[in-house]
C-alpha positions as CSV (number, residue, x, y, z in Angstrom):
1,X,127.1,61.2,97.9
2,X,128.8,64.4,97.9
3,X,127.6,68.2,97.0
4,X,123.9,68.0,97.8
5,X,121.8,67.3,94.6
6,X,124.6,66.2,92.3
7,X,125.2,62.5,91.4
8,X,128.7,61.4,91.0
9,X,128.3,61.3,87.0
10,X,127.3,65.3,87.3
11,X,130.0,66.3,89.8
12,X,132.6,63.8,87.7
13,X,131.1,66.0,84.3
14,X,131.6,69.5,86.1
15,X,135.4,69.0,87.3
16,X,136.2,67.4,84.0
17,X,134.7,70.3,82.2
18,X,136.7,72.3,84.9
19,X,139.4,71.5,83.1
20,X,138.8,72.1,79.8
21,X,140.5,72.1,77.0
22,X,143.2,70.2,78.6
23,X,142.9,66.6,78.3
24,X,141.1,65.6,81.8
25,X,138.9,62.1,83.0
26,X,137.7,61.6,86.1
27,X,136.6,58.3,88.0
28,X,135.3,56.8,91.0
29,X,135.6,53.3,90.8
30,X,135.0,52.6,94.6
31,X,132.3,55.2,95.4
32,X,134.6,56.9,98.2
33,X,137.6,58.4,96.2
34,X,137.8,60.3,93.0
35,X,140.5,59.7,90.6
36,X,141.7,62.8,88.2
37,X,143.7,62.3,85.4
38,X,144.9,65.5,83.6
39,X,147.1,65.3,80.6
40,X,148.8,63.3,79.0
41,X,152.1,61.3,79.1
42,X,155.3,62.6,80.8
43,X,152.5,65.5,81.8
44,X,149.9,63.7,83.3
45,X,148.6,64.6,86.8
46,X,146.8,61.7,89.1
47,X,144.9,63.0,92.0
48,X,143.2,61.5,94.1
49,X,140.3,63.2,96.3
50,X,137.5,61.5,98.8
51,X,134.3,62.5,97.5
52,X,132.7,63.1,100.3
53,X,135.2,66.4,101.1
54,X,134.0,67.6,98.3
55,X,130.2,69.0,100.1
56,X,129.9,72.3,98.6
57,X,130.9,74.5,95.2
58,X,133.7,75.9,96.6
59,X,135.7,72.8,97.8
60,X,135.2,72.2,94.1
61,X,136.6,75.5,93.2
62,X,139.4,74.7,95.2
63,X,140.0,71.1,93.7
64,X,140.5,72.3,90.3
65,X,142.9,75.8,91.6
66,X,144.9,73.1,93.6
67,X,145.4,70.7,90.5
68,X,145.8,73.7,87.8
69,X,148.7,75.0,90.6
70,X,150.4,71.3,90.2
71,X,149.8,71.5,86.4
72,X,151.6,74.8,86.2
73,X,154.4,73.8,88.4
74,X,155.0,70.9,86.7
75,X,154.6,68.2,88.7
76,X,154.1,65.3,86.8
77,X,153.2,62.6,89.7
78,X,154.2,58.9,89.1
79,X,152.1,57.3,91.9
80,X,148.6,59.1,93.5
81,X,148.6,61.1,95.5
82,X,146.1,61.4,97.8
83,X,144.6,64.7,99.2
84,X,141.9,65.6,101.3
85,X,140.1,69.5,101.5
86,X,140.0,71.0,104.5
């Protein structure tokens, strides 16, 4: 479990809502890495993040800057790509 008194359904709700109003789901299917889909299309953005580097608010904080900066640049992403926060 990651950030210390949230489920994964609460942390998945608070990055999706991160994202709002773009178009943005988030899974974890295995229980170890979190899947982020933002957009749609020839847009979309597919991150993948281990849950458990997500331990406090601000590695959350810095999830969503780092995936808005790929949204901005443009970088629509074929395959996952997976990152880690240091």
């Amino acid at each position: 479990m990651s950030l210390i008194g949230y489920s994964t359904l609460e942390l998945r709700q608070l990055i999706e809502r991160a994202f709002e109003p773009d178009c943005c789901e988030v899974s974890c299917a295995d229980g170890v890495w979190l899947t982020i889909r933002l957009g749609k299309g020839e847009d979309l953005i597919v991150t993948e993040v281990r849950l458990d580097s997500l331990s406090t608010c601000h590695d959350v904080f810095t999830l969503v800057g780092q995936v808005r900066e790929e949204q901005r640049l443009g970088r629509s992403q074929t395959g996952i790509s997976r990152s880690a926060i240091a």
